[in-house]
C-alpha positions in Angstrom: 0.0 0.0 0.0 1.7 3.1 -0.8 -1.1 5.6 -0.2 -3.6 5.7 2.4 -6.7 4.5 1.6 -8.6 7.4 3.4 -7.4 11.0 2.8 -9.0 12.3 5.8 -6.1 11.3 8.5 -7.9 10.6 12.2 -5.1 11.5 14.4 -3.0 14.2 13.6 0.2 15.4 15.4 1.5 19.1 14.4 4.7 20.1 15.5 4.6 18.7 19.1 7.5 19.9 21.6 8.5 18.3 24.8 11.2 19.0 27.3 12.0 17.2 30.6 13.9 19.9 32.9 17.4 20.4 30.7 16.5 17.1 27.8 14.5 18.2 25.2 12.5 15.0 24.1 10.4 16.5 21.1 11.1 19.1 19.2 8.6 20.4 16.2 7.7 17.0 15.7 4.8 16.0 13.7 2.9 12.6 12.9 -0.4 11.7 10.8 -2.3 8.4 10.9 -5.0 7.5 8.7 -7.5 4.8 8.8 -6.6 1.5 7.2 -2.9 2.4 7.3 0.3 0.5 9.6 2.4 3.4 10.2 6.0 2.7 11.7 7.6 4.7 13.8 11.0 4.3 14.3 14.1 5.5 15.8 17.0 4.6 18.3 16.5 4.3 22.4 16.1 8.3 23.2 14.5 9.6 19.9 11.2 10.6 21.0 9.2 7.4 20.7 8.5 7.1 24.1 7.4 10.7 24.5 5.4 11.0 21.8 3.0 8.2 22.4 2.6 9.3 25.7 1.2 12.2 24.6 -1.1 10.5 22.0 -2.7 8.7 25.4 -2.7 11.7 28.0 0.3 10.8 30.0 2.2 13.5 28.9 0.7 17.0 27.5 2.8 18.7 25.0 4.8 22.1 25.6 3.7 23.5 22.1 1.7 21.6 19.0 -1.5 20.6 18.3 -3.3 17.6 18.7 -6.6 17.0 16.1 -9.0 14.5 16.0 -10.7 14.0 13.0 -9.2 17.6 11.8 -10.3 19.1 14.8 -8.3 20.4 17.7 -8.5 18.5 20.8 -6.9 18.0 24.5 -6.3 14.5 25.5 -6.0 14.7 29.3 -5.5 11.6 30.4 -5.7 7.8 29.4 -9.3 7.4 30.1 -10.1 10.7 27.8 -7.8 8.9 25.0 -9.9 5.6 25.2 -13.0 7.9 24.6 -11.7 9.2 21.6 -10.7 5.5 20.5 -7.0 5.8 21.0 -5.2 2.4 23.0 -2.1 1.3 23.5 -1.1 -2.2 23.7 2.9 -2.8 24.6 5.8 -5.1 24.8 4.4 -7.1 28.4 0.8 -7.1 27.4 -1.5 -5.6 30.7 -3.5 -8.8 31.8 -4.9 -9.5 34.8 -4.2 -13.6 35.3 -7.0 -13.9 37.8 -9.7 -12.9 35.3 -10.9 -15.1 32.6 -10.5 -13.7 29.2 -13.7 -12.1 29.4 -13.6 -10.2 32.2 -9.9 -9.0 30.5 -11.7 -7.9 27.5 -13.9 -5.2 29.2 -12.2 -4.6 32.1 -12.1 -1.0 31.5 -16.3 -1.0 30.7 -17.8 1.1 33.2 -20.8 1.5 31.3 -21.8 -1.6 32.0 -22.7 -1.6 35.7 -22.2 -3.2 38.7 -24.2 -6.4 38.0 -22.4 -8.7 35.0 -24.6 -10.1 33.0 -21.7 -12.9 32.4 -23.8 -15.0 29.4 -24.1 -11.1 27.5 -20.5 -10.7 28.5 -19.3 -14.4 27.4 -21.2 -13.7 23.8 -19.9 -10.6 23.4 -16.4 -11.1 24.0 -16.9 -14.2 21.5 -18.1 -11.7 19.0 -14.9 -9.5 19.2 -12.3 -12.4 19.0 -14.4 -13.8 16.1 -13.9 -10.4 14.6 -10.2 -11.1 14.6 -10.8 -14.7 13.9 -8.8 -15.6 17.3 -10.1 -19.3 18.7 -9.8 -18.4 22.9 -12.2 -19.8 25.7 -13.4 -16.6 27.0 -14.4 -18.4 30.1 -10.3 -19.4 31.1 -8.4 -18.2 33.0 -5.6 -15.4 31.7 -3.0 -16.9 33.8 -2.6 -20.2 31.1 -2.8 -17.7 28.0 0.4 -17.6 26.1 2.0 -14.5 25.2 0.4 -14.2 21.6 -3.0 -15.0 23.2 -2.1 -12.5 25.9 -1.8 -9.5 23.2 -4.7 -11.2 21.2 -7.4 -10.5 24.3 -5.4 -6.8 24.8 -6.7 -6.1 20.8 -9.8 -7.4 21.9 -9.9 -4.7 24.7 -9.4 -2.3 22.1 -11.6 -3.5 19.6 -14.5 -3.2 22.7 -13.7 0.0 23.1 -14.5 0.9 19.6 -10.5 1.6 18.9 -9.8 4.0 15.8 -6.2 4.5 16.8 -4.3 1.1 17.9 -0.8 2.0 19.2 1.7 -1.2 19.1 4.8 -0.4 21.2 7.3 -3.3 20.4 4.7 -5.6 20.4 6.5 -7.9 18.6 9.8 -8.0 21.1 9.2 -11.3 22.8 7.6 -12.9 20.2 8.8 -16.1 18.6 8.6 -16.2 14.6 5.3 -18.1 14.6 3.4 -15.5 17.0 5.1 -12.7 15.0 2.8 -14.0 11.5 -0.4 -14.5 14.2 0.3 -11.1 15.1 0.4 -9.9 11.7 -2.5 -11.7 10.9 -3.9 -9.8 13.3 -2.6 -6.2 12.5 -3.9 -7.0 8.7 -7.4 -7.5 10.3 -7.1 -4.4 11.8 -6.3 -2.7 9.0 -9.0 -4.0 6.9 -11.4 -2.6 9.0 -10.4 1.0 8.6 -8.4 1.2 12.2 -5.4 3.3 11.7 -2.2 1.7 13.6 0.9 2.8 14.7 3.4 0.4 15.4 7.0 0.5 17.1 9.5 -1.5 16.3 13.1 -2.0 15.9 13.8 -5.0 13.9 14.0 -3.7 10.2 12.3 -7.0 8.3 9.4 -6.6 10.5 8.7 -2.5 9.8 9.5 -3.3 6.3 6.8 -6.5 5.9 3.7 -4.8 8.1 4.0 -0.5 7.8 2.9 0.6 5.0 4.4 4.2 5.9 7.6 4.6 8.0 8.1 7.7 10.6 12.2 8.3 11.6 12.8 10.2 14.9 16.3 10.8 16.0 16.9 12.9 18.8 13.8 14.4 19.3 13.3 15.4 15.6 11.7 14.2 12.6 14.0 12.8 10.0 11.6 11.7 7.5 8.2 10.2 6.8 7.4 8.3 3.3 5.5 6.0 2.2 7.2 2.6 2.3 8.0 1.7 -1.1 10.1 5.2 -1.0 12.4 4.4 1.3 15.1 1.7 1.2 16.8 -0.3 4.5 19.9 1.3 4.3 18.0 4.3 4.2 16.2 4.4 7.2 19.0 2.7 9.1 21.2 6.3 8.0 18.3 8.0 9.1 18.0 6.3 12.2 22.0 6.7 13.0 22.8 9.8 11.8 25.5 8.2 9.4 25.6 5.2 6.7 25.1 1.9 7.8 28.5 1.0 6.3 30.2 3.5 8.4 28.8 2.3 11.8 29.5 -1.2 11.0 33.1 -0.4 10.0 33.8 1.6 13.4 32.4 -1.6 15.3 34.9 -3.6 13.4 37.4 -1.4 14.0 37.1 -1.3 18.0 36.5 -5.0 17.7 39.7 -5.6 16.1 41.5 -2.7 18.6 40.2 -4.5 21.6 41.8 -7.8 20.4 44.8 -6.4 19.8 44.9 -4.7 23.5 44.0 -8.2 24.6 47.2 -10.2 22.9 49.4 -7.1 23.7 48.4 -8.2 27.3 48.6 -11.3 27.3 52.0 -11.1 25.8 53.4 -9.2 28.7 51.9 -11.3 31.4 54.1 -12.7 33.5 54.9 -16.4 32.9 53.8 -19.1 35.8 56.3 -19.9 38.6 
């Protein structure tokens, strides 16, 4: 996909500025999802990431920028206001509680739905959502015996129940093995298919390059670039990323590599012999 397949974005982030006492975290940074679209954002440990999606889910409000909804400006408070405006996050260590049965995980954060549970209207429900994502769970087990795939699977359900429009992915795919990674995507594609609009962190580079279908570069608090994918090559975004060509960074790890050898035998050639 190399355009969006809606042109009127749903989230928009315009030249958002952050600073922590003497760190500047964000600086002019801006950032538009649309719906239907996987958008990467990437960048090295520091660049903004972090910051920047805190800000998309109230935990942070921003020094300067603007925030729009559906073109219009908006303040997003807190987490609670973001899941009114259909922004979630799901990350790395998904947010289960083990006690609960799947369920009970899905609309955990329902108020609306009283203090009595209606648990057959709950069960059939939360069996509608997964079917949505054709995902095959008990909704009636336990959390606790879910694997970690499952785990992220019930936390896209949450979102799904809370009529999500912006799904947030923050290295969802870290602890993964290769065969949860493609459930995952199979997930994600679902997603996408129904018109949600997805941002997804990540940090290895055949995974951004198989699912985004438009990558985001942040390096010290700045944007670098944002293209569509088929714009932008590996090497590329890895130069982006860095600051300087791949080649070059490779070459200066060699380098110290091969220094730190020598340093080693150059010791171990002046060591003492045994007695």
């Amino acid at each position: 996909m190399t355009s969006p397949p809606n042109d009127h974005p749903v989230l928009e982030m315009r030249h958002i500025s952050k600073r922590f006492d003497a760190t500047q975290a964000l600086e002019n940074v801006s950032l538009t999802l649309y719906p239907g679209e996987v958008h990467a954002l990437i960048g090295e440990n520091g660049a903004g990431k972090s910051t920047l999606i805190k800000i998309m889910t109230g935990v942070h409000r921003p020094d300067a920028g603007a925030i729009l909804l559906d073109g219009q400006a908006t303040h997003i408070n807190n987490s609670q206001e973001a899941q009114t405006f259909g922004i979630a996050a799901i990350y790395q260590e998904p947010m289960i509680f083990p006690d609960l049965n799947v369920a009970e995980n899905i609309f955990i954060s329902h108020r609306s739905r009283g203090m009595v549970v209606n648990w057959g209207r709950m069960y059939k429900d939360a069996e509608a959502i997964l079917a949505q994502l054709d995902v095959r769970l008990d909704v009636r087990m336990p959390a606790r015996g879910l694997t970690l795939a499952a785990q992220q699977a019930v936390e896209i359900g949450k979102a799904i129940s809370l009529q999500v429009r912006v799904l947030i992915m923050d290295e969802p795919t870290a602890s993964l093995s290769a065969h949860e990674v493609d459930q995952l995507f199979r997930l994600v594609n679902t997603l996408r298919n129904q018109g949600v609009a997805i941002l997804f962190i990540g940090h290895r580079m055949e995974e951004v390059f198989r699912i985004a279908d438009r990558i985001t570069v942040l390096r010290d608090g700045k944007l670098i670039s944002s293209r569509p994918k088929a714009e932008v090559k590996r090497d590329q975004v890895i130069r982006e990323m860095v600051g300087r060509d791949a080649g070059d960074f490779f070459a200066k790890t060699r380098r110290r590599a091969a220094i730190c050898l020598c340093r080693c035998a150059g010791s171990a050639r002046k060591a003492p012999s045994p007695t």
